[in-house]
N, C-alpha and C positions, 0 to 999 in steps of 0.2 A: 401249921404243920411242924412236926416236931422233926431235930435232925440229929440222925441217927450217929453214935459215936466211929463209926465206918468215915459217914460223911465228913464228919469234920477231920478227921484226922487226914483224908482227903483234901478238904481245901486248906489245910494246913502244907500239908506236903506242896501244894502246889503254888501257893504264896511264897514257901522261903525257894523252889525253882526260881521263880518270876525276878524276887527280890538278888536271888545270885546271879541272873542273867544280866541285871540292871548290873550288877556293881562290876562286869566285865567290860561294860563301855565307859568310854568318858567323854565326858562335852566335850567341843570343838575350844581350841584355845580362842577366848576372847578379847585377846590383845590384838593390836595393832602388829603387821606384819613388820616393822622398824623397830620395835619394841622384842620382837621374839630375836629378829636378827642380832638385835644387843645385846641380848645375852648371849647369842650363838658365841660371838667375838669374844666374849668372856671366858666362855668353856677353852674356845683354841687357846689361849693367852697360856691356860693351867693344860692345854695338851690333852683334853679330854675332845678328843674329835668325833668319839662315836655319836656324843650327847647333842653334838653341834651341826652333824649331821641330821639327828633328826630334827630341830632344830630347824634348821635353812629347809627340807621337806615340808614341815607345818608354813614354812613362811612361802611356801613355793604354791602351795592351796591357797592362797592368799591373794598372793600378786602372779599368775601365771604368764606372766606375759616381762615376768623380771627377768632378767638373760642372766644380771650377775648373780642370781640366786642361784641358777641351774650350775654356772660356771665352781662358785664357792661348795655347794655341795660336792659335785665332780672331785672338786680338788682333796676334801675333806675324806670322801671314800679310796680314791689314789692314796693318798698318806697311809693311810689304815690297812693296804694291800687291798680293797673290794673290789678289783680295777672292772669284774660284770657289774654290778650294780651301780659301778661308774659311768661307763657305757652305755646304760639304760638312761643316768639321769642325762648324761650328753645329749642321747639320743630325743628325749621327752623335750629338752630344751631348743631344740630343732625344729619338732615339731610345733612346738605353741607358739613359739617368736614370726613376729613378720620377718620376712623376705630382708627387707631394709633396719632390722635389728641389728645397732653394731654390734656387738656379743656371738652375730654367729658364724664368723669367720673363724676366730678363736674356736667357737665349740664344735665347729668343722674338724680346725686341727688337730684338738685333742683328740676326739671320736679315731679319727683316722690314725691318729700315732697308737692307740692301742687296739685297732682292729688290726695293723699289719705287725703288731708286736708274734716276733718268730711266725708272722705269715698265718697267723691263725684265719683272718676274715680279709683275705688282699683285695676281692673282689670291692668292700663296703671302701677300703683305702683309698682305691684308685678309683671310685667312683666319684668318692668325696674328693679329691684331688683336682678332677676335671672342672672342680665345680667355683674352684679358688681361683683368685683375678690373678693373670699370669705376673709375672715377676712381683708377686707381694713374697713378703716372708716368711710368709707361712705355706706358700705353696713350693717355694725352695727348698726350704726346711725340710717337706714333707717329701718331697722328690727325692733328695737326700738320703732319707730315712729308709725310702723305698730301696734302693741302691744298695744300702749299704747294710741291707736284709739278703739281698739276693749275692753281697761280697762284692759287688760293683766299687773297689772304693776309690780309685781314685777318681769315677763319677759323683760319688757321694761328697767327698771333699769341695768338690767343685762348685755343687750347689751351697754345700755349707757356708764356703767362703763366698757363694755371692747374696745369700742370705744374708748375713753378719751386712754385707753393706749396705743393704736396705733398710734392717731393723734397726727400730729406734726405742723399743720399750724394753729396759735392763733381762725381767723374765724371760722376754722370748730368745733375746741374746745367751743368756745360758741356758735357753733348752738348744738351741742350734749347735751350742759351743760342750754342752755335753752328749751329745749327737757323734761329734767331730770325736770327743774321747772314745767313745764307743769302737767307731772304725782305728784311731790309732790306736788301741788295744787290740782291735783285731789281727795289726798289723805286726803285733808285739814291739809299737814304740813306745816304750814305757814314758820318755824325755816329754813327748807331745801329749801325752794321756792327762797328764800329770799335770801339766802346763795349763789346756784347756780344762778341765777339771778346777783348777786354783781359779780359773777365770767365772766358771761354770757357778761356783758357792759364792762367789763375789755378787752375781748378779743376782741371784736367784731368789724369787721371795715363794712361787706355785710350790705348797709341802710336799705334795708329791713326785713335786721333780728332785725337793730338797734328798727326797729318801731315796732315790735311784742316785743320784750323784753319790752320795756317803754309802753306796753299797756298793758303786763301784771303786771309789776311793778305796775304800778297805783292802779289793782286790789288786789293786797295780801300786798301792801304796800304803801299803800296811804296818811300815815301819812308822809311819808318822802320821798322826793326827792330822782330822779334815780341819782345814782351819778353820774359824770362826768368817761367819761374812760379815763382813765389811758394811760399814754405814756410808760410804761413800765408793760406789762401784767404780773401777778403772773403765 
């Protein structure tokens, strides 16, 4: 049967469709998820975080059950300002982790410190709040945080500083200690902003905490540069 020039120019058309469809997908990365995450670290090194986000994603399909992928992602969309899409990954790492994953106290706190940021989702805060072992530091912290959203501060302080006595990992020490900045600017005590602040970059390794510290910096102390941190935290 002979075909008609209709026809072919027909399954022509519909070849280079098919052929443009294919070249819209891509294989699944075939690396080792340790291997993609090694490059992730390479991107952050050069500050290229969006790439490194997706990145820790690919490696998160991989190993779902990895808590500090979901955590480094999080962190990587925080730096970037993504703080929904932050939320989301917090939120999925929650979900997939067992119960008894240490990683998800941590992805507790952070979830919660940006659902009650200006009281957007207070309800998801304090639910997640309830759910934190009493006098840890992260539930201090968060207590705090709550407090010192609704102007409660010298409730907020209070926790702050019983916080700081419990924590023992530098990070969480300056997200608590720039917590503390937070409410003495409220308070417009420039002396104590400043002070905790200086303490807050010392410790601080989470980028997206590094980038709200240096923005508040700017604000109560704009005549002088945020200092460099320290390779050895006070």
């Amino acid at each position: 049967m002979k075909t008609s020039l209709r026809q072919l120019v027909l399954l022509l058309s519909l070849l280079l469709t098919v052929a443009g469809c294919a070249g819209q997908f891509t294989s699944p990365d075939p690396r080792p998820a340790e291997e993609i995450v090694a490059q992730a670290e390479g991107l952050i090194k050069r500050k290229e975080y969006a790439g490194a986000a997706e990145l820790y994603a690919t490696a998160i399909v991989k190993q779902p059950e990895n808590g500090r992928y979901y955590l480094r992602r999080s962190e990587l969309l925080e730096a970037l300002g993504r703080d929904k899409e932050a939320r989301s990954s917090y939120r999925a790492g929650l979900t997939n982790l067992s119960q008894s994953a240490p990683e998800r106290l941590e992805l507790m706190h952070r979830l919660a410190l940006l659902a009650a940021e200006q009281l957007q989702d207070i309800d998801t805060a304090e639910d997640l709040l309830e759910q934190m072992p009493a006098g840890s530091g992260p539930r201090l912290d968060l207590a705090g945080y709550l407090y010192y959203q609704v102007n409660q501060h010298d409730l907020a302080l209070k926790m702050f500083n019983q916080a700081l006595g419990v924590t023992s990992d530098a990070d969480q020490k300056a997200l608590v200690l720039y917590h503390a900045a937070l409410v003495y600017d409220a308070l417009k005590d420039e002396k104590n902003s400043v002070i905790s602040l200086f303490h807050a970059i010392n410790n601080a390794t989470h980028l997206g905490l590094i980038r709200d510290i240096s923005a508040l910096w700017t604000e109560v102390n704009a005549s002088q540069p945020l200092p460099q941190r320290s390779t050895t935290p006070p």
